[in-house]
Each structure stands twice: as structure tokens, then as C-alpha cells.
C-alpha positions in Angstrom: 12.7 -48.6 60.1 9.2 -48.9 58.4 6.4 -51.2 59.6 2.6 -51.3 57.9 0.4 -51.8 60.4 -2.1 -53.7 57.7 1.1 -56.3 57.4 3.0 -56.6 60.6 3.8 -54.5 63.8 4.7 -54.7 67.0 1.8 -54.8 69.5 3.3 -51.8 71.4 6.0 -49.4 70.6 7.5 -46.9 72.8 9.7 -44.0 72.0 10.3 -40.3 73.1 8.3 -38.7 70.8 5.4 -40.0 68.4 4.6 -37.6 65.4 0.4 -38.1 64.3 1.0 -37.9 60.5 3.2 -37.9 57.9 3.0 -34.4 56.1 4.6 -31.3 55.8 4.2 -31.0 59.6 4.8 -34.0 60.9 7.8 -34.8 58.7 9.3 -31.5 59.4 9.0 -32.1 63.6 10.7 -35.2 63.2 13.1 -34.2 61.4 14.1 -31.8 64.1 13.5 -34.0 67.0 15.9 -36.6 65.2 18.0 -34.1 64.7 18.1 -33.2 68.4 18.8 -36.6 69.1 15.5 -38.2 70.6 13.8 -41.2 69.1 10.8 -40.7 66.9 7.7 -42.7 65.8 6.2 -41.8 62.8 3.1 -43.1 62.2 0.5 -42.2 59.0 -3.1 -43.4 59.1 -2.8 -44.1 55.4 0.0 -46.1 53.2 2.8 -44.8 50.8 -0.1 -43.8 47.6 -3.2 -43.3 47.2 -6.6 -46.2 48.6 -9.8 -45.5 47.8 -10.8 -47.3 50.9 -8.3 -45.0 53.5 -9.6 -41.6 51.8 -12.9 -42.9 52.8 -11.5 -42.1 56.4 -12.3 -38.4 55.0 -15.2 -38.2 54.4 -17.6 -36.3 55.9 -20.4 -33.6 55.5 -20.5 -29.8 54.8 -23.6 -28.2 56.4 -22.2 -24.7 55.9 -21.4 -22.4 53.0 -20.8 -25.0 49.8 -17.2 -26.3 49.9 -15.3 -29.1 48.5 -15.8 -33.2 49.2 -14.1 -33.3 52.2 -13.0 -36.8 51.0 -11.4 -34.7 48.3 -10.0 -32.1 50.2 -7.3 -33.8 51.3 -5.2 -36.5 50.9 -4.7 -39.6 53.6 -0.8 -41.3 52.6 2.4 -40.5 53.5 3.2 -36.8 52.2 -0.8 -35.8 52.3 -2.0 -32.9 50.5 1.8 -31.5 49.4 1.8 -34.7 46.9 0.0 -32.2 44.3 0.3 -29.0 46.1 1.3 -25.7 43.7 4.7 -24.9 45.6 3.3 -21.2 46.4 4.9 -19.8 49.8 4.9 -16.6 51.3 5.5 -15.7 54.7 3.1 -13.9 56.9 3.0 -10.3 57.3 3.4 -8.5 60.3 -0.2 -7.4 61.1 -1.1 -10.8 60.8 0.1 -11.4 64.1 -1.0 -8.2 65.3 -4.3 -7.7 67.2 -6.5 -5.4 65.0 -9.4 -3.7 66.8 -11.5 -3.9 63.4 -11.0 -7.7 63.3 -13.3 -9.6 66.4 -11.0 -12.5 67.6 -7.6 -11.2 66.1 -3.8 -11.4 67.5 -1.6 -14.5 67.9 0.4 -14.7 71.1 3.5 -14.4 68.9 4.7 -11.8 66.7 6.6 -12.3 63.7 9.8 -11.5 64.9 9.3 -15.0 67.1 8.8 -16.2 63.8 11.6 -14.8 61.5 14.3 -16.9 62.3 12.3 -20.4 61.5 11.0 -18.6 58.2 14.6 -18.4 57.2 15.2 -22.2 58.0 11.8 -23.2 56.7 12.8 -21.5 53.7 16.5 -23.8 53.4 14.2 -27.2 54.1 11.9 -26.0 50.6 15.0 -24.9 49.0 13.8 -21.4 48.3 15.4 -18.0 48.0 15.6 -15.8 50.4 12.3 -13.2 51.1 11.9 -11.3 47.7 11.9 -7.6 48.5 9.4 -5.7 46.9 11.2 -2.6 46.9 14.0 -4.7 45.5 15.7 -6.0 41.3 13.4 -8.9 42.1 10.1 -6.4 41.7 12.0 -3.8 39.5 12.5 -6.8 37.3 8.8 -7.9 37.3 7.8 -4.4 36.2 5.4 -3.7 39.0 3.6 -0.8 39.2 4.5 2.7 41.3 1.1 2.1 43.7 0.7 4.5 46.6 2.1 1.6 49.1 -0.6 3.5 51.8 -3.3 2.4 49.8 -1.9 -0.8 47.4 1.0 -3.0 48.6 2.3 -5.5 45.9 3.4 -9.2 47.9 5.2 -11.9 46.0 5.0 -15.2 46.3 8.3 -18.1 45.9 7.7 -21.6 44.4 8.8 -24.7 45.5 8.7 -26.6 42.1 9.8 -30.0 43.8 6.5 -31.6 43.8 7.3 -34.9 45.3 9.7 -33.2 48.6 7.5 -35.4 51.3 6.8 -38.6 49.5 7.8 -42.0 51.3 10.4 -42.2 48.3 11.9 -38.5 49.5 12.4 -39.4 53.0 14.8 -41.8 52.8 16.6 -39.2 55.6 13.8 -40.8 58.3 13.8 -44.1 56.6 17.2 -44.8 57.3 17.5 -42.6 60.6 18.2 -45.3 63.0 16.3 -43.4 66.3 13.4 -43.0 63.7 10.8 -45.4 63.1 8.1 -45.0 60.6 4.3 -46.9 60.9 2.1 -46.3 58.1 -2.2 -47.8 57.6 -2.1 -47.0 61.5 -5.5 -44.5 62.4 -5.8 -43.1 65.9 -8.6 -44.0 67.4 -8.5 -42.0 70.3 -5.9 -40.0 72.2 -6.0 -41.9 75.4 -5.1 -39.0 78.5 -3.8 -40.1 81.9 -7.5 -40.4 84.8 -6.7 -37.0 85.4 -6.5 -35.8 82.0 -3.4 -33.9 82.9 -1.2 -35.6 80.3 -1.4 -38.7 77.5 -1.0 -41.8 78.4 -0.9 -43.6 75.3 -2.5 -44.3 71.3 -5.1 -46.1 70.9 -4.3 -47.2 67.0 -6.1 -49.2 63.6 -5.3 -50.4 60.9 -7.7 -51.0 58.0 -6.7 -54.7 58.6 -8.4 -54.8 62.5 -4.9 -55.1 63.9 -4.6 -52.8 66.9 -1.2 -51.4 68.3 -0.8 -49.7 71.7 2.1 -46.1 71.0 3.4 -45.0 74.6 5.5 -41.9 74.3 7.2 -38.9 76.4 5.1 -36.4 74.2 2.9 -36.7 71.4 2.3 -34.2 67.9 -1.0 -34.1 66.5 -0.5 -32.7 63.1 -2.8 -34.8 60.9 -4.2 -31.6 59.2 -6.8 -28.6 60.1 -9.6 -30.9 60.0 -8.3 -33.7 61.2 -6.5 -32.4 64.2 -9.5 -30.9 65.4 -11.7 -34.2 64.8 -9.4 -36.5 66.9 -9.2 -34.0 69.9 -12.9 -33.9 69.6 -13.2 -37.6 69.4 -10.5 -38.7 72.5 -13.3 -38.8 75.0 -13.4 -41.3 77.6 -11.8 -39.4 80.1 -12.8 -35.8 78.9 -16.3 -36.1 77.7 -15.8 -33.0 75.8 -12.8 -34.3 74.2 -9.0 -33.2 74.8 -8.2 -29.4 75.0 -12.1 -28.5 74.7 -12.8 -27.1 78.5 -13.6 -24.0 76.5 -15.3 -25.2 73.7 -12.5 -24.3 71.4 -11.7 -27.1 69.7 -13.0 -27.2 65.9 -13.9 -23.2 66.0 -12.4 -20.7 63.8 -12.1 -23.0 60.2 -10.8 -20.7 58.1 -9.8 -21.2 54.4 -8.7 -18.6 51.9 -11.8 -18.0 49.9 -11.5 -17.4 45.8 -13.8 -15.3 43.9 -13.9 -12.9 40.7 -13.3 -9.4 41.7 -13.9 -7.9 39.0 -12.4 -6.9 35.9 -9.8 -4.0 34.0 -10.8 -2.5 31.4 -9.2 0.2 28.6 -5.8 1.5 30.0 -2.2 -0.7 29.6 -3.5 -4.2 29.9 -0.2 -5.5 28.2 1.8 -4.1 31.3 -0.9 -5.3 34.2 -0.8 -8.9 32.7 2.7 -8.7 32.0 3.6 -7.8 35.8 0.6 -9.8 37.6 -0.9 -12.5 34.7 2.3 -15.0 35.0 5.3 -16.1 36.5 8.4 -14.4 36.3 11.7 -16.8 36.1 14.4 -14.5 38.0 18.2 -16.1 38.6 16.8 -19.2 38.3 14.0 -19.0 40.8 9.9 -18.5 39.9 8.1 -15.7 41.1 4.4 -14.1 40.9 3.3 -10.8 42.3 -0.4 -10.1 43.9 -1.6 -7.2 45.5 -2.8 -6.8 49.0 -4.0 -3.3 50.7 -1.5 -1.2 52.7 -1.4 -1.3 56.0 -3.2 2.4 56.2 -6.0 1.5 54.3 -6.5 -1.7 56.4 -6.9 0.1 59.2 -8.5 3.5 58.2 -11.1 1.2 56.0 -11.4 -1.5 58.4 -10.6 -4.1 55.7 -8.7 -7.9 56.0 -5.7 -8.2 54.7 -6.8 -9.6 51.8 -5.5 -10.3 48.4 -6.0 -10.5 44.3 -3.9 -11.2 41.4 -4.4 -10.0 37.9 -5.1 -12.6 35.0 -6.4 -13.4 31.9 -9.8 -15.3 32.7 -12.8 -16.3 30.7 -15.5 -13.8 31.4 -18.1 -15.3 33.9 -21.1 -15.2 31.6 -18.6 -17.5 29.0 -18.5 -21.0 29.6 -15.3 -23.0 30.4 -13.2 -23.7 28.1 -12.2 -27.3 26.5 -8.4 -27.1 27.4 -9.3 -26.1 31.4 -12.1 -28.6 31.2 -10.1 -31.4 30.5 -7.3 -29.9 33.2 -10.0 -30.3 35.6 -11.4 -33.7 34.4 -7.9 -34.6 34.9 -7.0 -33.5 38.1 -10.2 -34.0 40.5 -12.2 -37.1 38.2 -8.9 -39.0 38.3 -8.0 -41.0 41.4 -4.3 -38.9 42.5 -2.9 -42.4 42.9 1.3 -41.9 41.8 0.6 -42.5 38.2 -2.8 -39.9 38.5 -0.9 -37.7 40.3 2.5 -38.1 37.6 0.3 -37.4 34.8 -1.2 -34.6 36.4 1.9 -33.2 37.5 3.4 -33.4 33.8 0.4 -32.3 32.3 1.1 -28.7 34.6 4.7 -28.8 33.7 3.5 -29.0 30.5 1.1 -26.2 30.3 3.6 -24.3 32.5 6.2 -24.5 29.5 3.8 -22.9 27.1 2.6 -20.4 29.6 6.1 -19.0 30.5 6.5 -18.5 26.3 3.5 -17.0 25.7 2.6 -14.9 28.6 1.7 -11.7 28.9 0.9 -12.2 24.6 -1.7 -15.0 24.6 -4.4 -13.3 27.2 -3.3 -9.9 26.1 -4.5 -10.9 22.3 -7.3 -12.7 23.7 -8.2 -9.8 25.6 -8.2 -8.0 22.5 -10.5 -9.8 20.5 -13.1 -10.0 23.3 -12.1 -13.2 24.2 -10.8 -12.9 27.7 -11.0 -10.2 30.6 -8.3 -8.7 32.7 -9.7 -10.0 35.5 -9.2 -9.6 39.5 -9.0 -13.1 40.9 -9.3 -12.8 44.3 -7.3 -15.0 47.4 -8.8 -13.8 50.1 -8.1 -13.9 54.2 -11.1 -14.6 55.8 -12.1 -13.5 59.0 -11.7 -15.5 62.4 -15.2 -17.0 63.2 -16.1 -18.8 66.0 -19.4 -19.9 64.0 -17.4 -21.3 61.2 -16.1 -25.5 62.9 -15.4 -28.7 62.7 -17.8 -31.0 64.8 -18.7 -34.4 65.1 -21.5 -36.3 63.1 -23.4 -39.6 64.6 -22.0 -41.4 61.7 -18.4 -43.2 62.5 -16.4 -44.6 59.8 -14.5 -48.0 59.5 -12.4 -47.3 62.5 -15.5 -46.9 64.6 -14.3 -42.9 65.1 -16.8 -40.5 64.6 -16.5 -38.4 61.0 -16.9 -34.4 61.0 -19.6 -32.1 60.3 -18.1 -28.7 58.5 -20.0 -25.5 59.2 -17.7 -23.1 56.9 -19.0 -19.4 57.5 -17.6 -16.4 55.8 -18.9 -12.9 57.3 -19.7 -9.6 56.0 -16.1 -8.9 56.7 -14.5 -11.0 54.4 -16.8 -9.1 51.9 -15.9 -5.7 52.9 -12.4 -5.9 52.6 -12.6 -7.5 49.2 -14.8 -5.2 47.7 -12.3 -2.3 49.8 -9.6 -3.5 48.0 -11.2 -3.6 44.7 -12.3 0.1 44.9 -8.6 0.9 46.3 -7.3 -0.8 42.9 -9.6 1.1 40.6 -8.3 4.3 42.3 -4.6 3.7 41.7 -5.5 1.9 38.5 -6.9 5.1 37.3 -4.3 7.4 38.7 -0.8 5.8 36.7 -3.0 5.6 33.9 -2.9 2.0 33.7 -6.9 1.2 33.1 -10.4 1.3 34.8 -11.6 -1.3 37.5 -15.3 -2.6 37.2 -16.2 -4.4 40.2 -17.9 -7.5 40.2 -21.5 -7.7 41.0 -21.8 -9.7 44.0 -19.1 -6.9 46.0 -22.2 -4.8 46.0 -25.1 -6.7 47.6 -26.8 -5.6 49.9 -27.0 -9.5 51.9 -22.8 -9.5 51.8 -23.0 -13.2 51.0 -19.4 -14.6 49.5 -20.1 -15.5 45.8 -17.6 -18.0 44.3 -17.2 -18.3 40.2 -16.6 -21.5 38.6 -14.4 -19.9 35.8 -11.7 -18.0 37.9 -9.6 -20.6 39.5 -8.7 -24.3 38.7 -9.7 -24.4 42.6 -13.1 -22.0 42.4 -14.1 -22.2 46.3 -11.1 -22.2 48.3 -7.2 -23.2 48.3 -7.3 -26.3 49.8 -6.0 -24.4 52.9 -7.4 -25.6 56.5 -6.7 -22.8 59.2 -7.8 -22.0 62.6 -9.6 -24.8 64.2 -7.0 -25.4 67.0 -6.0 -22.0 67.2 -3.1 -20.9 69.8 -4.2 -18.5 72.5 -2.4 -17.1 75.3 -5.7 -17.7 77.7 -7.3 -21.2 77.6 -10.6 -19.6 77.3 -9.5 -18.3 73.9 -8.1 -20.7 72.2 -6.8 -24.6 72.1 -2.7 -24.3 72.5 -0.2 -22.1 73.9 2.4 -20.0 72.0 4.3 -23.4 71.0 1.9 -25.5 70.3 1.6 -27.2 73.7 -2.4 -28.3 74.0 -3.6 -25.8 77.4 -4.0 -28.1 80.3 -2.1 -31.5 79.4 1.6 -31.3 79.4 2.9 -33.9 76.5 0.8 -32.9 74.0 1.5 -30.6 71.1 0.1 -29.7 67.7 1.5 -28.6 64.3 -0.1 -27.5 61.6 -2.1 -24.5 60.3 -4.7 -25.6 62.6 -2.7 -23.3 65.0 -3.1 -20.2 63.1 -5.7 -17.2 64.8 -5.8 -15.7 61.7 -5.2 -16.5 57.6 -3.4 -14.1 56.5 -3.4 -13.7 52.4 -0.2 -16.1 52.0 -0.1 -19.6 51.3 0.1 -21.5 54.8 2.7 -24.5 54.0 6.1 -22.0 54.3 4.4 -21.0 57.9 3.5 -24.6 58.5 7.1 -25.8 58.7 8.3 -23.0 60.6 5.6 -23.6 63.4 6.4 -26.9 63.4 10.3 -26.4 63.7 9.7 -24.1 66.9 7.7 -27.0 68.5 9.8 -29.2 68.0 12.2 -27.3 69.3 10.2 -27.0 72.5 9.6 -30.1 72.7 13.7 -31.1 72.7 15.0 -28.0 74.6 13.0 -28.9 77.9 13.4 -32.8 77.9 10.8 -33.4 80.3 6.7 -32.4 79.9 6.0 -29.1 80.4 4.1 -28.5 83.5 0.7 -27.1 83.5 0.1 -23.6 84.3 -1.2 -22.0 87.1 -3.8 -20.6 84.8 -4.5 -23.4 83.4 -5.5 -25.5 86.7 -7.3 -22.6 87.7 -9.4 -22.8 84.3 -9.7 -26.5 84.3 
């Protein structure tokens, strides 16, 4: 059952659980819920495309390190940002979860063996193969090179190539689901908690029309994005002035994105076997791959670097302007609106460019390369570093539904850096031991002030991927972080999060693949225990 809020609703709805936004997250808990057999609501503060006047519900202002629009950065209608995402997924590695002394404000409260088994059924929902082995025919067939794994580990990355798998028109599993019910133009206003701010009580919701609509629930799921979810816990104040799950002053710290940058550059040696290997993607049994490199485990820690990452591709060289065919790629995708025909056109127009590329790579840049035209170049896809001084906040400017927009302080550290230039210098040495070319690092890796330099020309997306991470992190102490191992907010019993919001630290991969299975294992919280979790001891005590 679907109901616009802008057209007609109910004045109240109740139901088990109620899902905040429609996205990768969202639609992947209530999926699961449904599946467990509650009832679900559904609701999505924007409609089934693209409004100019809901994406003005975005906006904000960056008062950090230079970043995107953030009424650009992501999308507000049912599917959000995965409407004209790239498909790229990887899992997590290991030390990810890990604490590392060398990294302030590291370790999740889970490892990734709690993990492994939703990777594998995140994996089935995207329809992708299972995890690529490096060591494995996938690799042999990519021709990767024989690095020193110590020093240079080669990662892979899998491709969803459906680009449409959460649009309103793709769900037609929830839309028919009769225990699910679907509410779209309906904002939260605040997260209204119980007088004791133990639990919610109910939704305080808007739609663009005025119309108002109470949502009572069992338990509630914030997963409305990185900034978002952070902006509404910050914003649900009347009974905790300092907003829900913010004792600590938690809430909003730790934004993390995965900054892009130009490394560098290769030079002499085999440049038709680096681009071959790294510059493209590699169709293997009917499924796309791309390689990247990342530093070994041993060299993160004897080095002290991130586990950070770069690929290998033909790119214009940064004192070269951009060229016509990847302006008008870029007119196309950010000057035009990504309503369903922008976004269709868009889409085609990579499909497109994707055909030619996967008949004339590694040849094309390797020519180009030749006649001076290109470099070799490192384009870098970096973790950044968990900083408390990097957050979301709250403005004094409130937007149509009277709710107050965010403030982004995005702060990258010396770290993020260090481990970039680390693994740059770590490249040139293997580079130069198989014979395979020299690595000239890019300028900015050596000054002295360690201040992250982005470069127009390397990426279609020259800041950052898009990705929002960290700002409701999961912590096992309250005074650490905003949720428990599940997702539970610390301190109120029926309220959960999804999203890469939860994540302590980046990681190099792409966050959506760990997105769903987060969200799977909440929702399986949520449905094994059937009642609210009670509050901890510790968290009383902290309270």
C-alpha cells in the first residue's frame, strides 16, 4: 500500500516497525522485517523522482575543508543516492574492524567474522558473485602483478550494473507486501522520545503540502543517510535538549568520506601491462571486475599508514586542461537536474562510454600515453582517518519544514596524508623491483603543512565519493560513540540506525555492499527479540 503524504494519508498510522527512508538501508530492513513477519511503514521524505523543491530539504553549508553542494550530495526520493550510484562493492577488510594503535579512535565493536555471513546475503540481494579472490583465476585472469603482498596488496572491486535496483518501480516486492505500507513527501520533524527519553514515543511528520501525520511504532530505523541521520537526532530535542543519543556529544562527529586525489604518476617501464591490469574493467564469466591496490597489512602497521587505496589510469596530466568529451560528461551529470529522464540519459550516456571503453582499453590511454598525451597516473580512493573534529551540526537557518539545516565541518588530518604518500613510495618500490616502471609522486604528498589537495582532472567525482561515514558511529561505551553493536541508539530501547553512519572507520571499499549487510543484522535484531531491548546498566549509569 502506497500513500503520498502531499495527496492523502491517514492522520495516524501505527505499525511494528517504521523504516525513516527509502534507500539502500531502509529498503533492505524492511525487507527483512517483512520477511520476518512484522508490519512495516515505510516512509520517504521525498516522492518517487526527483523535486527541486524536496532537494532543497538538503541544503546546507560547508564550513570545513571544500566539499560538494550538500544539496547535491545526495538525492531526497525513493531509492536516494543508489538512483546514479556506479555499482562498485567491496567488502571490508579485516583490520578495518580491528583497533590499530597508530589510528586515534579506531576498532568497531564487531569484527568481521560477525559480519561474513550478511556479506554473503548482501551479496545475493545485489546479485553479485561471490568474494573475488585475489590469489585466485579471477586475478590470474586480470594479469595482476607479483607485488610483495607485505608491502602492496591488490583488492578488487564487483559491480552491480543494475542501476535502477531501489527505485519505487523495483519494489514492487514492498508495494504489494500486504504487512507493508509505503508513505512518501513525508519529512520527520522530530523524533518525539517518551518524558523520560528512555524510548520513542512517536513521529512527528510533513509533507511539503502542511499536512501533518502522527507514526506510532514498536521500534523505529533512522537510516535517512550519513548526514541526515545525524541532523535529525540532533534536531529531536524537546525532551533531550541535546538531541537523541547525544549525552556524549557524539552525534554528528567522525564524518568521514573517502577522499580522491592524484597520487602521482608512472613513468618509463611496462605501462601497457599496469593499464591493462589496473586502467579498466575486466568482464570475467559474465561478471565486471576492477583491481586497486591497497598497502599490506605489514606495512600498515610498521609505517603507521591507513588503509588506503589507488588505482592506475590513464588521466590527463594536472597542468592539462579537461578535456571536451569529460567536460560535457560532467555538464551532463551535475548541471542536469537527475530527474528519471536526466538520470536515463545519464545512465545511457555511461553505458555508452562503458561500451567503447571495454573495446579500447588498455590501447587508447596506452597510445595516448605515448604521444604525451596522457599520464599513467595514481588516482587515489583514500580512507580517511576517524576525526572527532570533522561533524555535522546544526545551523540557525531551518528550512521549509521548520527543522533546522546542517553545518559540515569536513577535516582530513595529517594522517590521511601520510598513509597516501606511504603508499605511493611503497608502489614506486615494487614498481621498480618487477621492472614494471618508476613512480613520481605528486607534489602535494610532500608538503611540509600535510593539507589534502584534491585535482579537478582525476575523477568525474574530484573531492570525494559521495560516501557519508561515521557520524553516528557504533561504540561499545556510550561515551564513545552513538549506537551499540546492532545499531540500537545507547540509552533508548526502540530506536535503531542503518546506514554507513554506523561505521568507526572507512575502510578503502565502497560502503553500499557493507550498508546492506548492517542493515540486515538490525533488522534481524530488531525481529529476533520482539519486544524493545532494555537499556543497559551502563547505559543508565551514563545517562
Amino acid at each position: 500500500m502506497h500513500f503520498d503524504l502531499d495527496e492523502a494519508a491517514p492522520e495516524r498510522i501505527s505499525t511494528q516497525t517504521c523504516v525513516i527512508g527509502a534507500g539502500a538501508a531502509g529498503i533492505t530492513v524492511a525487507r527483512r522485517l517483512l520477511a520476518a513477519g512484522q508490519t512495516v511503514l515505510l516512509i520517504e521524505s521525498g516522492g518517487l523522482d526527483y523535486e527541486p523543491a524536496t532537494a532543497d530539504l538538503n541544503a546546507g553549508e560547508n564550513v570545513g575543508q571544500e566539499y560538494y553542494e550538500l544539496d547535491h550530495a545526495r538525492l531526497r526520493f525513493f531509492g536516494g543516492t543508489t538512483a546514479i550510484w556506479g555499482g562498485r562493492c567491496a567488502e571490508l577488510d579485516a583490520i578495518d574492524f580491528q583497533p590499530r594503535y597508530w589510528v586515534p579512535h579506531s576498532g568497531w565493536p564487531i569484527g568481521k567474522a560477525d559480519l561474513a555471513p550478511y556479506y554473503v546475503e548482501a551479496r545475493r540481494a545485489l546479485e553479485l558473485p561471490d568474494t573475488p579472490d585475489v590469489d585466485g583465476p579471477v586475478a590470474e585472469a586480470m594479469g595482476l602483478p607479483d607485488f610483495d603482498r607485505a608491502r602492496i596488496q591488490p583488492r578488487l572491486w564487483s559491480f552491480d550494473n543494475r542501476f535502477n535496483r531501489f527505485t519505487f518501480a523495483s519494489c514492487a516486492d514492498l508495494r504489494n507486501h500486504p504487512a507493508c505500507t509505503i508513505l512518501t513527501h513525508a519529512t520527520v520533524r522530530e523524533i518525539v522520545a517518551d518524558p523520560a527519553g528512555k524510548s520513542i514515543g512517536w513521529l512527528d511528520v510533513q509533507g511539503l503540502s502542511g499536512r501533518r501525520i502522527r507514526i506510532d511504532a514498536g521500534d523505529y530505523v533512522l537510516a535517512a543517510g550519513g548526514i541526515e541521520n545525524a541532523r535529525l537526532l540532533l534536531a529531536s530535542r524537546s525532551v533531550r535538549p541535546r538531541g537523541l543519543g547525544n549525552d556524549h556529544d557524539q552525534v554528528g562527529r567522525y564524518f568521514m568520506e573517502h577522499p580522491h586525489a592524484r597520487g602521482g604518476r608512472i613513468v618509463e617501464g611496462n605501462s601497457w601491462a599496469i593499464l591493462n591490469a589496473f586502467g579498466r574493467k575486466h568482464r570475467i564469466d559474465g561478471q565486471d571486475y576492477a583491481a586497486l591496490v591497497t598497502p599490506g597489512e605489514t606495512l600498515q602497521e610498521q609505517a603507521r599508514l591507513l588503509n588506503t587505496s589507488l588505482t592506475i589510469a590513464g588521466r590527463r596530466s594536472a597542468d592539462v586542461g579537461e578535456s571536451y568529451a569529460m567536460r560535457g560528461y560532467n555538464r551532463l551529470k551535475h548541471d542536469m537536474e537527475p530527474t528519471r529522464l536526466g538520470r536515463a540519459l545519464w545512465m545511457r550516456t555511461k553505458q555508452a562510454s562503458h561500451l567503447v571503453l571495454r573495446h579500447s582499453e588498455p590501447a587508447r590511454p596506452w597510445l595516448l600515453n605515448k604521444l604525451g598525451r596522457l599520464d599513467v597516473a595514481l588516482v587515489v580512493r583514500a580512507e580517511q582517518a576517524p576525526n572527532p573534529a570533522s561533524r555535522v551540526t546544526l545551523s540557525d537557518e531551518v528550512d521549509a519544514m521548520g527543522v533546522p539545516r546542517v553545518r559540515l565541518d569536513w577535516r582530513t588530518t595529517a594522517l590521511d596524508v601520510d598513509s597516501v604518500e606511504g603508499l605511493v613510495c611503497a608502489l614506486g618500490r615494487e614498481m621498480r623491483r618487477l621492472g614494471l616502471g618508476e613512480v613520481e609522486p605528486a607534489d602535494w604528498l610532500g608538503d611540509p603543512h600535510r593539507r589534502w589537495t584534491t585535482d579537478p582532472l582525476i575523477s568525474a567525482h574530484p573531492i570525494g565519493g559521495y560516501h557519508h561515514i561515521g557520524t553516528t558511529r557504533m561504540s561499545a561505551d556510550p561515551r564513545h560513540g552513538v549506537t551499540d553493536d546492532r545499531g540500537r541508539v545507547h540509552g533508548i530501547a526502540n530506536l535503531h540506525v542503518a546506514g554507513s553512519s554506523l561505521f568507526p572507520t572507512s575502510g578503502w571499499a565502497n560502503p553500499t555492499l557493507t550498508i546492506v549487510a548492517l542493515a540486515l543484522r538490525t533488522a534481524d535484531a530488531i525481529a529476533h527479540r520482539g519486544v524493545a531491548s532494555p537499556v543497559t546498566e551502563r547505559e543508565l549509569v551514563d545517562a
